[in-house]
C-alpha positions as a Markdown table, in Angstrom:
| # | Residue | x | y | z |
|---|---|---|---|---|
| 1 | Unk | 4.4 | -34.9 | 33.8 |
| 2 | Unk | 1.1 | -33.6 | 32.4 |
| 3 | Unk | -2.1 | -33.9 | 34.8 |
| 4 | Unk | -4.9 | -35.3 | 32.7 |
| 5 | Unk | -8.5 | -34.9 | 33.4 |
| 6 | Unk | -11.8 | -36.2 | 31.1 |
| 7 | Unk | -13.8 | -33.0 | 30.3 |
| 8 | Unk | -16.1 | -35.6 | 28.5 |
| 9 | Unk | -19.3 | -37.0 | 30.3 |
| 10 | Unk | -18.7 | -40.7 | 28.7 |
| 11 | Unk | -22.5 | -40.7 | 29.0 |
| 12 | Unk | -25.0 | -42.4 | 26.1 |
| 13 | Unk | -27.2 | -39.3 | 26.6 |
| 14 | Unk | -30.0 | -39.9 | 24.0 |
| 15 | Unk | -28.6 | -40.2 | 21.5 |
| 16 | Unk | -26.6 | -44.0 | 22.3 |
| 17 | Unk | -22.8 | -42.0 | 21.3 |
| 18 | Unk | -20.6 | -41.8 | 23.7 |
| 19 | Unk | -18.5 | -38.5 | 24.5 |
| 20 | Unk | -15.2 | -38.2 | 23.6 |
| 21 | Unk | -12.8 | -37.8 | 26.9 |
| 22 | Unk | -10.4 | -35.2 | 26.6 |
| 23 | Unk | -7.0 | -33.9 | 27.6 |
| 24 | Unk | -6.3 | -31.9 | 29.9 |
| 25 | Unk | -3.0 | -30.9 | 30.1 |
| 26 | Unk | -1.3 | -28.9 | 33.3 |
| 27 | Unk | 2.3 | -28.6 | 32.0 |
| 28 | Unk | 5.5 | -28.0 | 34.6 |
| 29 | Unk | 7.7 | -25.6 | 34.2 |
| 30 | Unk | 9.4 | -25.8 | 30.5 |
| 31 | Unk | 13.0 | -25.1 | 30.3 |
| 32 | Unk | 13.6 | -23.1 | 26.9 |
| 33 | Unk | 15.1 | -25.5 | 24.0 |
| 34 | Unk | 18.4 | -24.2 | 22.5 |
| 35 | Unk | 17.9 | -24.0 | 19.3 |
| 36 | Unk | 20.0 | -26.9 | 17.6 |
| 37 | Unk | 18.5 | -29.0 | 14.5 |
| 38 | Unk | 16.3 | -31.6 | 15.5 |
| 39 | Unk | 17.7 | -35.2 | 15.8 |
| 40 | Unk | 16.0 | -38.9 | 14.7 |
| 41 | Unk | 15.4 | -40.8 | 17.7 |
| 42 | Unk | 15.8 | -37.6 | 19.8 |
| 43 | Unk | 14.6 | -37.9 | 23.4 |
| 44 | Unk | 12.6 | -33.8 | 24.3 |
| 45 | Unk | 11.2 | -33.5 | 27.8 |
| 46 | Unk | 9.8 | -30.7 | 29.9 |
| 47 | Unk | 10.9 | -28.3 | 26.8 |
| 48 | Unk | 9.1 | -25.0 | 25.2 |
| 49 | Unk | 10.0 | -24.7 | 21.6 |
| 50 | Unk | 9.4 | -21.2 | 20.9 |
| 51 | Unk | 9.2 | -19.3 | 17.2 |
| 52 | Unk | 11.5 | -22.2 | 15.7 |
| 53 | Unk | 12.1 | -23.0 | 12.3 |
| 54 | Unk | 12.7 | -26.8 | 12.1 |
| 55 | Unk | 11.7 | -26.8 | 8.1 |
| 56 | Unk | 13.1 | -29.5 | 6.3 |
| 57 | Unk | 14.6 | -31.1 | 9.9 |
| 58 | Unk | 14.8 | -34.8 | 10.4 |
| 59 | Unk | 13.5 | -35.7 | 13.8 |
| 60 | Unk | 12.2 | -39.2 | 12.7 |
| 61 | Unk | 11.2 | -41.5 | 16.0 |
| 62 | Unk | 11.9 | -38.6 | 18.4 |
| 63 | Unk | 10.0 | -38.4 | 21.6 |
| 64 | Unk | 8.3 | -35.3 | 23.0 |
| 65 | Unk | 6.9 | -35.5 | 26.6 |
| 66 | Unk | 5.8 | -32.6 | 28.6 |
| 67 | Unk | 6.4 | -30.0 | 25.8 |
| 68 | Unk | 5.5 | -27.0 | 24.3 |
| 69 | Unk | 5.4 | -25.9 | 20.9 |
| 70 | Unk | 4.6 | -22.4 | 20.0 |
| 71 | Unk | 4.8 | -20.7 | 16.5 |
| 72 | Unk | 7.2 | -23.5 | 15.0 |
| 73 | Unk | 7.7 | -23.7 | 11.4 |
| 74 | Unk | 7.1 | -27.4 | 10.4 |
| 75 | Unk | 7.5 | -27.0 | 6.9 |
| 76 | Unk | 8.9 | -30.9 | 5.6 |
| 77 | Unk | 10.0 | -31.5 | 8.9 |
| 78 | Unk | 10.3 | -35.3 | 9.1 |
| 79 | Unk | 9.0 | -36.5 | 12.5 |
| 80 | Unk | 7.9 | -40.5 | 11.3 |
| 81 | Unk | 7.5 | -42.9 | 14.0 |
| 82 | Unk | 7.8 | -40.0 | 16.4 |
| 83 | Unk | 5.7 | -40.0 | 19.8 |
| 84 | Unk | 3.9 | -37.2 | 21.2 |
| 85 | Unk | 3.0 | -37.4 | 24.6 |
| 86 | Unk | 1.2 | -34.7 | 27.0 |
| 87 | Unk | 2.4 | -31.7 | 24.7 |
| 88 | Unk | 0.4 | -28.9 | 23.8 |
| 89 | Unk | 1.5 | -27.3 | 19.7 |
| 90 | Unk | 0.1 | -23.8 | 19.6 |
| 91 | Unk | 0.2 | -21.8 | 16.0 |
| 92 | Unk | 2.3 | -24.5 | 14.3 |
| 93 | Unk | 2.8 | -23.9 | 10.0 |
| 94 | Unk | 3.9 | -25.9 | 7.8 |
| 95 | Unk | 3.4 | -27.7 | 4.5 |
| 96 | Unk | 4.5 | -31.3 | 4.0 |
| 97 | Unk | 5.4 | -32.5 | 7.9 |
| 98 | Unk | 5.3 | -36.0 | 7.8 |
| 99 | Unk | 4.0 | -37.5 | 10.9 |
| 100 | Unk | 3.3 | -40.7 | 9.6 |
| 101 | Unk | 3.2 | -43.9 | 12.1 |
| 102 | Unk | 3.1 | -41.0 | 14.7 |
| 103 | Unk | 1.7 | -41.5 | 18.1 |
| 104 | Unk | 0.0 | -38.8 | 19.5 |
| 105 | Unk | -1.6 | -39.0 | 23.6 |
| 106 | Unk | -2.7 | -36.1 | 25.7 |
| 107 | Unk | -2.1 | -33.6 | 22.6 |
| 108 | Unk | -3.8 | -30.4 | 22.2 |
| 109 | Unk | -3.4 | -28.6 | 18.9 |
| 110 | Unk | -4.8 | -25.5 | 18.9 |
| 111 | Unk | -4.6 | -22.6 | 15.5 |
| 112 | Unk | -2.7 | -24.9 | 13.3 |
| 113 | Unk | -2.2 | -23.7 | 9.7 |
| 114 | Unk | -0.7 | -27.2 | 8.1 |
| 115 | Unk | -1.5 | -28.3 | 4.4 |
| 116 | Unk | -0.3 | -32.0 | 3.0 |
| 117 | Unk | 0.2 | -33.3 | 6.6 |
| 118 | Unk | 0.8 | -36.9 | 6.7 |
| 119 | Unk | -0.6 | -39.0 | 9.4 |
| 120 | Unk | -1.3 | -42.1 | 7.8 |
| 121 | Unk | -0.8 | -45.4 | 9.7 |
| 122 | Unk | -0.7 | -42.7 | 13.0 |
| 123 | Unk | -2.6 | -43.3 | 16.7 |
| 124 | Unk | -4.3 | -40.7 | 18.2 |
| 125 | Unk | -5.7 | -40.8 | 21.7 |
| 126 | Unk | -7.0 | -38.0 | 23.6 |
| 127 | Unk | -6.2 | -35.1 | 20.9 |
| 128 | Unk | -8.3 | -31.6 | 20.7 |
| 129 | Unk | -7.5 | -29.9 | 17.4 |
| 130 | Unk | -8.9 | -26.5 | 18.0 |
| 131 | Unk | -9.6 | -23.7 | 15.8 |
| 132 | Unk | -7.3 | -23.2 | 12.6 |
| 133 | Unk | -7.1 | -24.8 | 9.3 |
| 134 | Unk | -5.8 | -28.1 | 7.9 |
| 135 | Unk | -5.6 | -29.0 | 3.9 |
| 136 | Unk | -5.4 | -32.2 | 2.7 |
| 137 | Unk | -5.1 | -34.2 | 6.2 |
| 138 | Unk | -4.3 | -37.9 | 5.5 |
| 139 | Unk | -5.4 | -40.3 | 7.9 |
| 140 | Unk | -5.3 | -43.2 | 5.9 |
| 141 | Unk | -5.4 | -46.5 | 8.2 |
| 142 | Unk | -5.1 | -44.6 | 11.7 |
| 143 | Unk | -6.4 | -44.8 | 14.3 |
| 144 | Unk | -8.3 | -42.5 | 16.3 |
| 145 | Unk | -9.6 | -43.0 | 19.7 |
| 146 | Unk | -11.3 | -40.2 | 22.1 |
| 147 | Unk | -10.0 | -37.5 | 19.6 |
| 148 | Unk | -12.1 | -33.9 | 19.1 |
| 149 | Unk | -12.1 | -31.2 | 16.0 |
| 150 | Unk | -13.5 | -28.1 | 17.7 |
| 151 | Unk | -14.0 | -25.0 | 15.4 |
| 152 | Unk | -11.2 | -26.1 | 12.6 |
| 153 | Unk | -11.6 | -26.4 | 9.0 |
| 154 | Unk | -10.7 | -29.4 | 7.6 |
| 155 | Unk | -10.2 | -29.3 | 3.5 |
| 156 | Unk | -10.3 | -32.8 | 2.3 |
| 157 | Unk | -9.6 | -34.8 | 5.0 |
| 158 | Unk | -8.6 | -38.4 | 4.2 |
| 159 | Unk | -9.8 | -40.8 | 6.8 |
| 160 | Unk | -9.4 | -44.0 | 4.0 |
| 161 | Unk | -9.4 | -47.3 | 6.0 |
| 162 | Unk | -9.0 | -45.9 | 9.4 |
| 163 | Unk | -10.7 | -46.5 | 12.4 |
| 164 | Unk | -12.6 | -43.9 | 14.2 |
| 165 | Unk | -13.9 | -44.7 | 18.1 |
| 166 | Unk | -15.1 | -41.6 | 20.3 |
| 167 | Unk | -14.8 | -38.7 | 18.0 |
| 168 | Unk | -16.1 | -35.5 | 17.6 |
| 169 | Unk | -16.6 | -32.6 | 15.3 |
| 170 | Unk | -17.7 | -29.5 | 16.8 |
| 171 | Unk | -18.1 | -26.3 | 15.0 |
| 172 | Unk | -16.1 | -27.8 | 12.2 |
| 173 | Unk | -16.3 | -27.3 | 8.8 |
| 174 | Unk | -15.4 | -30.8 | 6.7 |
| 175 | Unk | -15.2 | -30.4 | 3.1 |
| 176 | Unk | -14.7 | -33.2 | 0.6 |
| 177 | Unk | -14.1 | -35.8 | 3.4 |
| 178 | Unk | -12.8 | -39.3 | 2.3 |
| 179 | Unk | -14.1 | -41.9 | 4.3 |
| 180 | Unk | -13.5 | -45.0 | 2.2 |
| 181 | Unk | -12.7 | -48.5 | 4.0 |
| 182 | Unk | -13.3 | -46.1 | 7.3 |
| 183 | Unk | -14.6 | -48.2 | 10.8 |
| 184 | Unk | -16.6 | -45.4 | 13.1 |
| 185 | Unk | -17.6 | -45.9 | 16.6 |
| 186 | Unk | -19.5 | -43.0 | 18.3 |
| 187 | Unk | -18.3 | -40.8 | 16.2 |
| 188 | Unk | -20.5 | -37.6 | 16.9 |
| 189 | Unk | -20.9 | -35.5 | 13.5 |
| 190 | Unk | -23.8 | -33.1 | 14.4 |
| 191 | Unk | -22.1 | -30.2 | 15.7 |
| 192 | Unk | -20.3 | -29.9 | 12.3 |
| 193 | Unk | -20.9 | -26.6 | 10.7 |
| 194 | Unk | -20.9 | -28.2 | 7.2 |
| 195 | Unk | -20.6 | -31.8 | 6.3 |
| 196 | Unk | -19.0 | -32.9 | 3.1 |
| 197 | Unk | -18.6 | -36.1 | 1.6 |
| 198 | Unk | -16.9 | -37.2 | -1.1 |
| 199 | Unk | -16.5 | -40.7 | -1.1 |
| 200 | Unk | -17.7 | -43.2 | 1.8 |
| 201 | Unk | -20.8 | -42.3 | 3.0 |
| 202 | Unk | -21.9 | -45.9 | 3.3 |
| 203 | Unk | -19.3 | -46.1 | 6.0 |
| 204 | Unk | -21.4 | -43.9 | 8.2 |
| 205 | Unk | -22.5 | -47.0 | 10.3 |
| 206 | Unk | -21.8 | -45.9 | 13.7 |
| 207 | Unk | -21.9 | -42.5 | 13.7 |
| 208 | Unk | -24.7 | -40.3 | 14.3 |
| 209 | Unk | -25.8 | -37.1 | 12.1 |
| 210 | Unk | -28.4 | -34.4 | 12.4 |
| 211 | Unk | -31.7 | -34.5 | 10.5 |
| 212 | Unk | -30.3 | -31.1 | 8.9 |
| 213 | Unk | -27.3 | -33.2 | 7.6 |
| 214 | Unk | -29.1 | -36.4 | 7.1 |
| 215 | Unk | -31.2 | -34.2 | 4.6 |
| 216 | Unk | -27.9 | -32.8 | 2.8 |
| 217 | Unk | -26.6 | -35.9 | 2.6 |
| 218 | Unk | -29.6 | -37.8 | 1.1 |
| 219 | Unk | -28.6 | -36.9 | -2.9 |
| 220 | Unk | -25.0 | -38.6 | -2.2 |
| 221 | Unk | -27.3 | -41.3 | 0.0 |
| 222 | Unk | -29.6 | -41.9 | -3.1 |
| 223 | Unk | -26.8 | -42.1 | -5.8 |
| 224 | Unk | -25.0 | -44.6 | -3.4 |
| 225 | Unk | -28.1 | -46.7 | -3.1 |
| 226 | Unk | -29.0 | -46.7 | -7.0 |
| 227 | Unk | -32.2 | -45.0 | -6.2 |
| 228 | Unk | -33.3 | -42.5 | -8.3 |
| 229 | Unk | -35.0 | -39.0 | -7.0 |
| 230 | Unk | -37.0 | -37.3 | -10.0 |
């Protein structure tokens, strides 16, 4: 099984947030997977998935522990209800996976290039996305919970009615963000590289910004409150 270490402080610092704690996954030995179709309710331990093409696969409620993912092809691959645990998904592609009702624990995803993915009614919990690109992510009414973006772009990102505690952008850029009906908890937005909202700013409560963003952000602020800036 994984080995999992914090690589957050959990400290206040100044600012009152709290660091996210991350995974940090040692993996055992992986035994190649053989290379037949994925299976709902399939049980996937100690595996390394290499270069596979599960487009259009039905893995719904399947369970990964101790896995690794490299280069797959997750084009409409059907993984609902599925659980994710200590698994690290290097370079994975796809348009269309649905991972909704998901659970995702001790999950690094680094270099993703994913459009359309669904992760609505999904739990996260100790998850680094690093690096790569995701359009159209929907979050709608998950939950996140000591989760990191580090140096991704995230295209329209729907985080409608979830509920963010511990999480942190770093080196992101977040364009046309959705945070309607969102609950934050030290959620950490200043290392973004750009911060854009589209709808839900006054759900910011609980999070903490920069005075560089706070500045951006006052036009969408001002329209929100019914104040007008001539």
């Amino acid at each position: 099984m994984a080995r999992r270490a914090s690589a957050g402080t959990g400290g206040t610092g100044g600012s009152g947030v709290r660091a996210a704690r991350r995974p940090e996954l040692r993996l055992p030995p992986l035994e190649p997977y053989g290379g037949a179709e994925l299976e709902p309710d399939g049980d996937y331990d100690g595996l390394a998935f290499q270069e596979l093409d599960f487009a259009g696969q039905d893995g719904a409620g399947a369970r990964f522990m101790d896995c690794a993912l490299t280069g797959c092809a997750l084009d409409e691959t059907r993984l609902r209800h599925a659980r994710i645990f200590d698994t690290a998904l290097t370079a994975v592609r796809g348009v269309g996976t649905d991972l909704a009702e998901t659970t995702l624990r001790d999950v690094e995803l680094t270099e993703p290039r994913l459009g359309g993915t669904q992760l609505h009614g999904a739990v996260l919990e100790r998850v680094v996305v690093r690096g790569g690109k995701i359009d159209y992510l929907n979050l709608r009414k998950a939950r996140l919970k000591d989760v990191v973006f580090e140096g991704c772009v995230l295209v329209e990102p729907d985080f409608g009615g979830a509920h963010l505690e511990r999480v942190e952008f770093v080196d992101c850029a977040l364009k046309g963000v959705d945070l309607g009906g969102a609950t934050l908890k030290d959620v950490d937005l200043r290392g973004a590289a750009s911060l854009e909202i589209a709808r839900g700013v006054e759900r910011l409560a609980g999070a903490v910004i920069s005075t560089g963003q706070l500045l951006d952000l006052a036009p969408v602020l001002a329209a929100e409150l019914g104040i007008r800036v001539e």
